[in-house]
C-alpha positions in Angstrom: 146.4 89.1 121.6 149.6 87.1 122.0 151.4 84.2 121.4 149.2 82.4 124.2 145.9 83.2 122.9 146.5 81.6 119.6 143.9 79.4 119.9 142.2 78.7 116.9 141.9 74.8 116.5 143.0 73.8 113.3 145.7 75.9 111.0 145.3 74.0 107.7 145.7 76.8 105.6 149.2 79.0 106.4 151.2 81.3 104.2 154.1 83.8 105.2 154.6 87.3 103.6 157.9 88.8 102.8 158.5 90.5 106.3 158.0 87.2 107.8 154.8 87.1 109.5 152.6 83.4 108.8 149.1 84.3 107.9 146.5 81.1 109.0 143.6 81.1 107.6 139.7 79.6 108.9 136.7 79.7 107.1 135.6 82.6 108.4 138.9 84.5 110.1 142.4 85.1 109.5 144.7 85.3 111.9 148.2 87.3 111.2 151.3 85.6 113.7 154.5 87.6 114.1 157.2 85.1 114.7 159.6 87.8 116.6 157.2 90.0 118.9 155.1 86.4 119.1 152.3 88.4 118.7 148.9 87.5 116.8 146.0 89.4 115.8 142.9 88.0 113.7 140.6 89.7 111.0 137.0 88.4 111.1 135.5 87.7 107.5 132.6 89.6 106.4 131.3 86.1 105.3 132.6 82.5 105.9 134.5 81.4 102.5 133.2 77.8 102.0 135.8 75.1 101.0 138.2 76.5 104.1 138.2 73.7 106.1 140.0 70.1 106.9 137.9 68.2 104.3 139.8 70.8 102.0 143.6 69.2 101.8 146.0 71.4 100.5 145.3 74.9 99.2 147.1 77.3 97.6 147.4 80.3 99.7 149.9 83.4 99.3 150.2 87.1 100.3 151.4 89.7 97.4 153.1 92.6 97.3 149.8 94.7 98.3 149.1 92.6 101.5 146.2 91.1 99.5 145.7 87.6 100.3 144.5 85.1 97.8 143.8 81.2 97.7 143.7 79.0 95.1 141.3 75.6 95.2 137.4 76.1 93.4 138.2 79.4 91.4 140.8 82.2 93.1 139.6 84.1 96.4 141.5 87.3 97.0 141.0 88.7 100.4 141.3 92.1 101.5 142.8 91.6 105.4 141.5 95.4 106.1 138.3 95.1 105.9 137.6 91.6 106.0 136.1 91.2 102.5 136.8 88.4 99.9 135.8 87.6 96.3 136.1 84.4 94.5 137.1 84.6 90.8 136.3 82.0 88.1 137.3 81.7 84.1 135.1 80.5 81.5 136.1 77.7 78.8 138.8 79.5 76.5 141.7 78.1 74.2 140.0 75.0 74.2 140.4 74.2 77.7 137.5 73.3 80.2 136.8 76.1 83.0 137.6 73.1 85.7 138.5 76.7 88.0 140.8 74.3 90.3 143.7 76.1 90.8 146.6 73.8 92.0 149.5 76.2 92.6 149.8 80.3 93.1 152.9 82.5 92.7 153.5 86.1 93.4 156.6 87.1 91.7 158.6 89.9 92.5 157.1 92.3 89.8 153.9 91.7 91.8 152.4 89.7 88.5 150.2 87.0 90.0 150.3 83.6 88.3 148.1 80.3 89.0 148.4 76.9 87.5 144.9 75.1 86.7 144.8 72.1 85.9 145.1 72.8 82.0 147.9 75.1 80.9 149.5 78.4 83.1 148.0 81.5 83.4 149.3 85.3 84.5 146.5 86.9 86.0 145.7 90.7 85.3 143.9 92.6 88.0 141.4 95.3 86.7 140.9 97.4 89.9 138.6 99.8 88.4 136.0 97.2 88.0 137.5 94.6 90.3 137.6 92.1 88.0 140.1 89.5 86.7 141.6 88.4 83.2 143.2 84.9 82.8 145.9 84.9 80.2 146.5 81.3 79.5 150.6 80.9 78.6 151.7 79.2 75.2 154.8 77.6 73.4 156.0 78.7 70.1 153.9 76.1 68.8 150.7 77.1 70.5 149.9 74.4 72.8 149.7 75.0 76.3 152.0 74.9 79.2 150.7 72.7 81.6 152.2 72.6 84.6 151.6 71.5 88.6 153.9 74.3 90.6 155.0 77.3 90.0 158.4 79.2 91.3 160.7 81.9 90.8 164.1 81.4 90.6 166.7 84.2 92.5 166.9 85.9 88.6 163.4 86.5 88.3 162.5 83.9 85.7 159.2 81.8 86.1 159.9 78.5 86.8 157.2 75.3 86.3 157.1 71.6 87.1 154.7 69.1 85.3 154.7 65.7 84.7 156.7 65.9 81.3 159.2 67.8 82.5 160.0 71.7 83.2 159.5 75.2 81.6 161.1 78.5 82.0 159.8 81.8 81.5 162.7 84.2 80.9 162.3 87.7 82.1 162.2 88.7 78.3 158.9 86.3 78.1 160.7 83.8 76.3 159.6 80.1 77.3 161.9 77.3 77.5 161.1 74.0 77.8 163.0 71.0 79.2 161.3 67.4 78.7 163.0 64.1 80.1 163.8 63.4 76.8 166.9 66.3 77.3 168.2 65.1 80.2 166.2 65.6 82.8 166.1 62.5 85.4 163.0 60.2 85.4 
Protein backbone atom coordinates (compact mmCIF):
# COMPACT_ATOMS: atom_id res chain seq x y z
CA UNK A 1 0.00 0.00 0.00
CA UNK A 2 0.84 3.69 -0.17
CA UNK A 3 0.07 6.97 0.38
CA UNK A 4 -2.34 6.83 -2.83
CA UNK A 5 -4.26 3.85 -1.91
CA UNK A 6 -5.52 5.30 1.35
CA UNK A 7 -8.75 5.06 0.55
CA UNK A 8 -10.94 4.25 3.18
CA UNK A 9 -13.91 6.79 3.19
CA UNK A 10 -14.34 8.15 6.47
CA UNK A 11 -11.34 8.50 9.25
CA UNK A 12 -13.44 9.47 12.30
CA UNK A 13 -11.52 7.70 14.69
CA UNK A 14 -7.44 8.64 14.49
CA UNK A 15 -4.75 8.35 17.09
CA UNK A 16 -0.84 8.61 16.74
CA UNK A 17 1.75 6.51 18.65
CA UNK A 18 5.00 7.68 20.04
CA UNK A 19 7.13 6.97 16.74
CA UNK A 20 4.70 9.09 14.92
CA UNK A 21 2.63 6.87 12.87
CA UNK A 22 -1.61 7.98 12.98
CA UNK A 23 -3.57 4.82 13.45
CA UNK A 24 -7.41 5.31 11.77
CA UNK A 25 -9.67 3.18 12.73
CA UNK A 26 -13.29 1.57 10.86
CA UNK A 27 -15.46 -0.68 12.26
CA UNK A 28 -14.08 -3.49 11.09
CA UNK A 29 -10.22 -2.42 10.00
CA UNK A 30 -7.46 -0.41 11.08
CA UNK A 31 -5.29 1.18 9.01
CA UNK A 32 -1.60 2.17 10.30
CA UNK A 33 -0.21 5.65 8.13
CA UNK A 34 3.48 6.46 8.34
CA UNK A 35 3.69 10.15 7.83
CA UNK A 36 7.60 10.05 6.57
CA UNK A 37 7.78 6.87 4.16
CA UNK A 38 3.82 7.90 3.32
CA UNK A 39 3.18 4.60 3.53
CA UNK A 40 -0.08 2.78 4.93
CA UNK A 41 -0.92 -0.64 5.72
CA UNK A 42 -4.37 -1.99 7.19
CA UNK A 43 -5.25 -4.86 9.70
CA UNK A 44 -8.60 -6.47 9.06
CA UNK A 45 -10.70 -7.20 12.36
CA UNK A 46 -11.56 -10.62 13.23
CA UNK A 47 -15.06 -9.13 13.86
CA UNK A 48 -16.64 -5.62 13.14
CA UNK A 49 -16.56 -3.57 16.64
CA UNK A 50 -20.11 -1.99 16.65
CA UNK A 51 -20.25 1.73 17.80
CA UNK A 52 -17.20 2.54 15.17
CA UNK A 53 -18.87 4.60 12.95
CA UNK A 54 -19.94 8.42 12.06
CA UNK A 55 -23.18 8.20 14.19
CA UNK A 56 -20.41 7.65 16.91
CA UNK A 57 -18.81 11.44 17.49
CA UNK A 58 -15.87 11.53 19.33
CA UNK A 59 -14.11 8.50 20.81
CA UNK A 60 -11.39 8.05 22.78
CA UNK A 61 -8.76 6.25 20.96
CA UNK A 62 -4.89 5.81 21.93
CA UNK A 63 -1.97 3.40 21.36
CA UNK A 64 0.31 2.26 24.57
CA UNK A 65 3.47 1.49 25.18
CA UNK A 66 2.79 -2.40 23.90
CA UNK A 67 1.31 -1.20 20.51
CA UNK A 68 -2.09 -2.31 21.90
CA UNK A 69 -4.78 -0.15 20.80
CA UNK A 70 -7.72 0.67 22.91
CA UNK A 71 -10.97 2.93 22.57
CA UNK A 72 -12.96 4.36 24.96
CA UNK A 73 -16.92 5.07 24.22
CA UNK A 74 -19.60 1.90 25.55
CA UNK A 75 -17.04 0.06 27.93
CA UNK A 76 -13.04 -0.04 26.85
CA UNK A 77 -12.05 -2.06 23.60
CA UNK A 78 -8.37 -3.04 23.46
CA UNK A 79 -7.21 -4.20 20.15
CA UNK A 80 -4.44 -6.38 19.43
CA UNK A 81 -3.15 -4.88 15.68
CA UNK A 82 -1.37 -8.43 15.13
CA UNK A 83 -3.76 -10.54 14.94
CA UNK A 84 -6.73 -8.52 14.46
CA UNK A 85 -8.57 -9.46 17.67
CA UNK A 86 -10.49 -7.01 20.12
CA UNK A 87 -12.22 -7.31 23.41
CA UNK A 88 -14.52 -4.86 24.96
CA UNK A 89 -14.26 -4.45 28.86
CA UNK A 90 -17.08 -3.20 31.18
CA UNK A 91 -17.15 -2.49 35.18
CA UNK A 92 -19.90 -3.26 37.42
CA UNK A 93 -21.61 -0.63 39.92
CA UNK A 94 -18.84 -0.09 42.70
CA UNK A 95 -18.11 2.84 45.22
CA UNK A 96 -21.49 3.88 44.76
CA UNK A 97 -21.24 4.84 41.33
CA UNK A 98 -23.56 3.49 38.39
CA UNK A 99 -21.63 1.10 35.78
CA UNK A 100 -22.75 3.93 32.95
CA UNK A 101 -19.28 2.10 31.11
CA UNK A 102 -19.00 5.42 28.92
CA UNK A 103 -15.61 6.20 28.94
CA UNK A 104 -15.02 9.95 28.00
CA UNK A 105 -11.20 10.36 27.99
CA UNK A 106 -8.09 7.69 27.79
CA UNK A 107 -4.45 8.25 28.85
CA UNK A 108 -1.43 6.20 28.45
CA UNK A 109 1.18 7.58 30.67
CA UNK A 110 4.68 7.01 30.35
CA UNK A 111 4.89 4.25 33.07
CA UNK A 112 2.61 2.45 30.55
CA UNK A 113 -0.39 2.69 33.45
CA UNK A 114 -3.62 3.11 31.51
CA UNK A 115 -6.11 5.56 32.91
CA UNK A 116 -9.86 6.34 31.65
CA UNK A 117 -12.28 8.90 32.92
CA UNK A 118 -16.10 7.67 33.10
CA UNK A 119 -18.43 9.74 33.60
CA UNK A 120 -18.27 9.26 37.59
CA UNK A 121 -14.88 9.57 39.21
CA UNK A 122 -11.12 8.52 37.51
CA UNK A 123 -9.98 5.24 37.31
CA UNK A 124 -6.19 3.50 36.65
CA UNK A 125 -6.82 0.46 34.98
CA UNK A 126 -4.82 -2.86 35.88
CA UNK A 127 -4.34 -5.42 33.13
CA UNK A 128 -4.40 -9.14 34.34
CA UNK A 129 -2.77 -10.82 31.27
CA UNK A 130 -2.93 -14.20 32.61
CA UNK A 131 -6.57 -14.21 32.53
CA UNK A 132 -7.07 -11.24 30.22
CA UNK A 133 -9.04 -9.49 32.25
CA UNK A 134 -9.33 -5.87 33.67
CA UNK A 135 -9.63 -4.21 37.18
CA UNK A 136 -10.99 -0.59 37.57
CA UNK A 137 -9.48 1.24 40.47
CA UNK A 138 -11.74 4.23 40.89
CA UNK A 139 -9.30 7.33 42.31
CA UNK A 140 -10.22 9.21 45.70
CA UNK A 141 -9.47 12.44 47.75
CA UNK A 142 -8.32 12.44 51.19
CA UNK A 143 -11.86 12.68 51.99
CA UNK A 144 -13.08 9.86 49.99
CA UNK A 145 -15.21 11.27 47.40
CA UNK A 146 -14.40 10.78 43.96
CA UNK A 147 -12.45 12.56 41.36
CA UNK A 148 -14.51 13.29 38.64
CA UNK A 149 -13.04 14.54 35.91
CA UNK A 150 -13.71 15.06 31.73
CA UNK A 151 -9.86 14.71 30.30
CA UNK A 152 -7.07 13.39 31.37
CA UNK A 153 -3.09 14.48 30.65
CA UNK A 154 0.27 14.16 31.69
CA UNK A 155 2.27 16.85 32.24
CA UNK A 156 6.35 16.77 30.95
CA UNK A 157 7.06 15.66 34.96
CA UNK A 158 5.04 12.73 34.86
CA UNK A 159 2.15 13.88 37.11
CA UNK A 160 -1.53 12.98 36.13
CA UNK A 161 -3.26 15.84 35.22
CA UNK A 162 -7.51 16.21 35.12
CA UNK A 163 -10.00 18.77 34.02
CA UNK A 164 -13.74 18.80 35.21
CA UNK A 165 -16.24 21.19 35.51
CA UNK A 166 -15.16 22.30 39.19
CA UNK A 167 -11.92 22.81 38.48
CA UNK A 168 -8.49 20.67 38.26
CA UNK A 169 -6.64 17.68 39.98
CA UNK A 170 -3.13 16.51 40.14
CA UNK A 171 -1.78 13.30 40.74
CA UNK A 172 1.82 13.63 41.85
CA UNK A 173 4.16 10.90 40.96
CA UNK A 174 4.21 10.01 44.73
CA UNK A 175 0.18 9.35 44.32
CA UNK A 176 -0.54 12.33 46.09
CA UNK A 177 -3.78 14.25 44.73
CA UNK A 178 -4.10 17.83 44.56
CA UNK A 179 -6.91 19.61 43.89
CA UNK A 180 -7.52 23.14 42.46
CA UNK A 181 -11.32 24.47 42.43
CA UNK A 182 -12.22 28.03 41.05
CA UNK A 183 -12.63 28.96 44.35
CA UNK A 184 -8.43 29.10 44.54
CA UNK A 185 -7.83 31.00 41.71
CA UNK A 186 -8.49 29.33 38.88
CA UNK A 187 -10.37 31.50 36.12
CA UNK A 188 -14.13 30.96 35.49
Amino acid sequence: DDFKSFGFPYAYHITQDKEGNFWIAECDQLWKFDPIKLTTSSIDLKKPIQGLDAETGYIPFIRDHDGILWFGGWGLVRIDPETGTWKRYFWKDTDNRQANNNVRDILCDSRNRLWITPPEGVDRVVIQAENDSLTFHPLKTADGSLINATNIVEDSAGNICMGSHTGISVIRKNEHIESYPYKEGLPQ
